[in-house]
N, C-alpha and C positions, 0 to 999 in steps of 0.2 A: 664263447668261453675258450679261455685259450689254458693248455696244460701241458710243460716242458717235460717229459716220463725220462727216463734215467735210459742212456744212448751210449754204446760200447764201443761205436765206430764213428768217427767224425767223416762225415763227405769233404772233399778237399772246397769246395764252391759256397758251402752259406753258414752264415754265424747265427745259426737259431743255437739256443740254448742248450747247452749238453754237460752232460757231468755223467762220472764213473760212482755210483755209491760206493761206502766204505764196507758199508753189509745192507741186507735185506730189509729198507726201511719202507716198505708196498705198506702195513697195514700204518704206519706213522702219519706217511702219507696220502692214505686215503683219508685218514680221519680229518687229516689240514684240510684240502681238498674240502670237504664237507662241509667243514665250520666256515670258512672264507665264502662260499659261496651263499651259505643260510647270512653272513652277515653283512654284504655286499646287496644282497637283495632286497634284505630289512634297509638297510641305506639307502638304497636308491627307491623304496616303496613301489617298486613294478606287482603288476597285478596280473600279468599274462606271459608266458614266452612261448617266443615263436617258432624257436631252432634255437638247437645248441651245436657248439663247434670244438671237438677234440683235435686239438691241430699243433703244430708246433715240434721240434724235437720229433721223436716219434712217438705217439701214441699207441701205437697198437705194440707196444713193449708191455703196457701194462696188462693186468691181469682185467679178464671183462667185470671180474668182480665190484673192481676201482667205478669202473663207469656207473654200472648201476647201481653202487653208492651215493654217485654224484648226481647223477639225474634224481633218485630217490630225494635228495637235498633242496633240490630244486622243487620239485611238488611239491615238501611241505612250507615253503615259502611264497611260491605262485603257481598259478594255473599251465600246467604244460599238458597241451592237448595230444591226443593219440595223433594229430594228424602233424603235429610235432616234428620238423625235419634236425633230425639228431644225425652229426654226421661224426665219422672219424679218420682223420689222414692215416693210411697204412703203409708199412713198409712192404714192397709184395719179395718179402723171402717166403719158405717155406714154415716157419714160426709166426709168420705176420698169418699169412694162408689160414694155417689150423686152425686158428683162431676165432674165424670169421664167421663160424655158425653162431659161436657163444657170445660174441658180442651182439650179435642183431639178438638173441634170448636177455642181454640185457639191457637192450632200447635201441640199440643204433638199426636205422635204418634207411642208410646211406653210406656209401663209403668212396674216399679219393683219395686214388691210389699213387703213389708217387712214380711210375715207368719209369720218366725222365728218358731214357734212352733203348734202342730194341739191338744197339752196338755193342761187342761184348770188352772192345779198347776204350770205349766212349765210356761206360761203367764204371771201371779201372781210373782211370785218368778223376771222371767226378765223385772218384773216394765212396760207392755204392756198392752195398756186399748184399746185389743179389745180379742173376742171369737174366738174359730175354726173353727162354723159357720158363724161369720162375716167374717173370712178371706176367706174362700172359695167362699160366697157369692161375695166378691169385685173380687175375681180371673175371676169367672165366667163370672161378669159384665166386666172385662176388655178384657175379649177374645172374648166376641160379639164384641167390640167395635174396638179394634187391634187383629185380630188373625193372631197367630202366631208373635205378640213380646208384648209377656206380661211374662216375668222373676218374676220367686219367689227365696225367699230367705228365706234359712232354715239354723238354728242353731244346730248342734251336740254338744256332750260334755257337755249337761245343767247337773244342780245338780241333782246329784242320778238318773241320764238318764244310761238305761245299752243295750248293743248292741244287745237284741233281740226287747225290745220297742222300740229302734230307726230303724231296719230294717220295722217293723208294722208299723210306723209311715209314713217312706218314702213312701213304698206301698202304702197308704191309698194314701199321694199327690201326688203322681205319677197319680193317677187317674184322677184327676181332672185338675192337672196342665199343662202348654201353654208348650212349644216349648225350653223352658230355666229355665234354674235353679242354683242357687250359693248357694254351701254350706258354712258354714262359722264354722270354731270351735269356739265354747264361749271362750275365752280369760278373763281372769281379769286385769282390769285397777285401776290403784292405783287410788284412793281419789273416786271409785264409791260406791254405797250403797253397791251391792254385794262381792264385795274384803272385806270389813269391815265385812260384812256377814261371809264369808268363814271365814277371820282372826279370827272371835271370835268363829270360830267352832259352827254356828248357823246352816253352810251347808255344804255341803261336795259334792266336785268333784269330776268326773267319775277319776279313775287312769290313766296312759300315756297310757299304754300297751290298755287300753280299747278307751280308745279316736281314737287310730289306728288303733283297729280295725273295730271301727265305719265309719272312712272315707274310707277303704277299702271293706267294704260291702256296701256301698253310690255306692265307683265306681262301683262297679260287679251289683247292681242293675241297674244304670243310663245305662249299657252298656247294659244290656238286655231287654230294656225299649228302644231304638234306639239313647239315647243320645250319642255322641261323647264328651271325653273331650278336650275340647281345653285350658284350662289353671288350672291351678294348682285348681282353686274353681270355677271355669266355667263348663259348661255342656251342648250342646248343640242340639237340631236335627233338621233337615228338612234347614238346613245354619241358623241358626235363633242367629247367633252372636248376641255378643251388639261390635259393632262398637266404641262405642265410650271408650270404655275400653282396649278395644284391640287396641286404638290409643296411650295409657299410654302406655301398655306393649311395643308397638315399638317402645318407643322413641321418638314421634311425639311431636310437640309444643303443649301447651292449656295454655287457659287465663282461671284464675279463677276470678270471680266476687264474692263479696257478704262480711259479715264479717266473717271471719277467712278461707276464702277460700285460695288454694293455684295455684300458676300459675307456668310454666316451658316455656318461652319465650325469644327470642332475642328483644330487643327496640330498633329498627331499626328507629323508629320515632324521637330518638334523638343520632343518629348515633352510637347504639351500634350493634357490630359485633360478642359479646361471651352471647349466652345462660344464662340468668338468672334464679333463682327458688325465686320466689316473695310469700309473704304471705299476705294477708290483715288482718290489724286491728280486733281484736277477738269482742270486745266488740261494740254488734250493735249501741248503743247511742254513742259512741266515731266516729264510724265506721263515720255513715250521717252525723257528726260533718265536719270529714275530708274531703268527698266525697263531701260537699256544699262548705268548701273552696277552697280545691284545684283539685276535679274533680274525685279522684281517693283517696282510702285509705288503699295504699299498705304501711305496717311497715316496712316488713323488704326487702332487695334486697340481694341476696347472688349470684357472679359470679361463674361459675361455672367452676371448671378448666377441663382441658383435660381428668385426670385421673376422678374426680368426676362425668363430664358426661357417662366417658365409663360405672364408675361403675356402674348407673343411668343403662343402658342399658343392662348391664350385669346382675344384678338384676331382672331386666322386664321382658326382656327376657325370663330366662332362666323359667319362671313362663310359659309359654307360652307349649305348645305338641310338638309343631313343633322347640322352640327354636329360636335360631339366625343363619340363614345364611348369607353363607360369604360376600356376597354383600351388604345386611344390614347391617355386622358389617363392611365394609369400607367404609361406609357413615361416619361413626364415627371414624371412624382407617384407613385409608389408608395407613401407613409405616408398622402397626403391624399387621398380618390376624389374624383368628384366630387359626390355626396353627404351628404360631411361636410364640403367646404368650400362649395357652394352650399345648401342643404338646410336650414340651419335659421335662416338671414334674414329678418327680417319683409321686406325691402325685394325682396326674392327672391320670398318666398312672394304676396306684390300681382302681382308678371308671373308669377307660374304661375297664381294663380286670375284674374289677365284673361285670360289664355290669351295671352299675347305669348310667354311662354316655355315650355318643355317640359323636365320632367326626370323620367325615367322610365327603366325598364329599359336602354334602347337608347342611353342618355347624355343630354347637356344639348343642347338645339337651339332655333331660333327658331319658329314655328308663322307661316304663310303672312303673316299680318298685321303680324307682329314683325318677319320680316325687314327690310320696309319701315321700320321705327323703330329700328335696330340701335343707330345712334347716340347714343338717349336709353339703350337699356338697359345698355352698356357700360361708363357708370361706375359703374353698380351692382356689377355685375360684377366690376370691378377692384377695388372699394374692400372689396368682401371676401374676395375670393381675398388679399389684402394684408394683410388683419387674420388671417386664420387660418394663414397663411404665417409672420408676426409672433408668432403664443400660439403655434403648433409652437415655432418656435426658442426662447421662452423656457422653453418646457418641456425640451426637449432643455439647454438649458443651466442651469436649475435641477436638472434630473436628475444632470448632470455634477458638479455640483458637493455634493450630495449623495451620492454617489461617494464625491466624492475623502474629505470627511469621514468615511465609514466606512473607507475604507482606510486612512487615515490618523486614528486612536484620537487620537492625543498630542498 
């Protein structure tokens, strides 16, 4: 579940959803919140959840009341088990902090936390109104509270960051930090403060070659530090997954609530049978407009065809350590394994004999070095999972039509 809470300060680096309210609309919007979900779920006819996710914007803006409204919404709709991993992204100021015992009092019992930085220029620069010592301080308070699932989240590649400061940096959080960790490289998104930054040459970016070497001394430390990676910017020890991310990467259904969340479901509630990817209404006052008329304020509906969900999965996946195996992927492909759609590509066969990629008994996977190059290997990937998706159907539909001429003599 995704839910954009009302955000006073924009970071200058990401375009998640924010808005200033005009006045105090927490109880308007918990009730939308509520309905959208009870009706989103009748929709989609789910019978179990697994994890729920407050993420987006900041969430821990909201009052903890908001959450266990919404969870409360959820149980009377489906089965959500105590062992239920309900997480919420926090902002670690000193208002995010306080907060932290009353939300796990109303269901959350996980929390990831956004760092991002332990610099106090680096902060400054990605538009974050909190300190190094405020962020440690919320870490800390959150592993009394949940030990061992409280995830941090840290930024490589900031401006004029070079690969010995960010090796000192990890070290330093590595000390202090839970059980999980997601690195993230700083990215620039058009229309932010910061890309406008860069463009006018106000800032200047670590190089490619440096940025690679930054997430390659990430892993070698995280591995010596007992973390496992399990996905491409995941990092884990002691099993301390986040479940409910690792539910994306396999392919699994999720309902997004909130405005501009996103959802990947079948609406089985009104007799549909093909996977849809659903978006909600961006804008929160449009959003409860829609959601008091009609219950729910999904904009857009896109069906998802065969080839699009494999690729959906293919993508996911391959983000994943372990990959896709072969019984996983014929959930989704039962005519095609992935052996006879991967398996006989010259362009396939060059990353299995450099060893970037692995295809053997146990499925299709990246091998330690590839991970780090996923990017380059993906369009490979795609662009033949697409052709052999493309000679199925034409055979399927030359077959049919050879058919029909025998049944039909005359």
């Amino acid at each position: 579940m995704s839910r954009n809470f009302a955000q006073l300060i924009r970071c200058s680096y990401c375009n998640f959803n924010k808005y200033i309210p005009r006045e105090n609309n927490d109880p308007m919007m918990t009730e939308c919140l509520q309905r959208e979900t009870e009706t989103l779920l009748q929709l989609s006819q789910v019978s179990c959840i697994t994890s729920v996710f407050f993420g987006g914007g900041t969430p821990s803006l909201a009052h903890p009341s908001t959450i266990a409204a919404v969870l409360e919404s959820v149980s009377r709709r489906a089965y959500l088990s105590d062992k239920a991993e309900v997480t919420l992204e926090v902002n670690p100021t000193p208002v995010g902090k306080s907060k932290l015992e009353d939300y796990c009092r109303a269901g959350v019992n996980r929390f990831s936390i956004g760092v991002q930085s332990l610099q106090d220029g680096d902060l400054k620069i990605l538009g974050r109104d909190h300190s190094p010592h405020q962020a440690l301080q919320t870490v800390e308070e959150a592993r009394r509270l949940c030990p061992g699932r409280v995830s941090v989240d840290v930024m490589f590649g900031r401006p004029k960051q070079s690969a010995e400061s960010w090796e000192n940096e990890l070290s330093e959080l590595l000390r202090v930090c839970d059980d999980h960790v997601s690195l993230y490289q700083l990215t620039l998104e058009r229309g932010t403060q910061l890309f406008k930054q860069v463009l006018g040459g106000e800032v200047t970016m670590p190089a490619e070659d440096v940025t690679a070497e930054m997430y390659q001394c990430a892993r070698r430390t995280l591995h010596q530090h007992g973390f496992l990676q399990y996905e491409v910017s995941n990092f884990a020890r002691h099993k301390a997954v986040s479940h409910h991310n690792t539910s994306y990467w396999k392919g699994r259904q999720y309902i997004g609530v909130g405005p501009g969340a996103h959802g990947r479901f079948v609406p089985r509630g009104e007799g549909g049978v093909v996977r849809e990817a659903r978006t909600q209404t961006l804008e929160p006052d449009v959003w409860i407009r829609e959601v008091q008329q009609r219950g729910h304020g999904t904009r857009r509906r896109i069906q998802l065809s065969h080839l699009e969900l494999l690729e959906e999965v293919l993508v996911m996946g391959m983000r994943m350590s372990k990959g896709i195996n072969h019984k996983h992927w014929e959930l989704f492909s039962p005519q095609l394994g992935l052996h006879e759609v991967f398996g006989t590509s010259n362009d396939i066969q060059e990353l299995l004999q450099s060893g970037q990629l692995i295809l053997d008994d146990r499925g299709l996977r990246c091998s330690w070095d590839g991970l780090a190059l996923l990017d380059s290997i993906l369009p490979a990937l795609l662009v033949m999972l697409e052709r052999q998706i493309s000679q199925r159907l034409q055979r399927d539909h030359h077959a049919d039509g050879q058919t029909k001429r025998i049944s039909n003599p005359q």
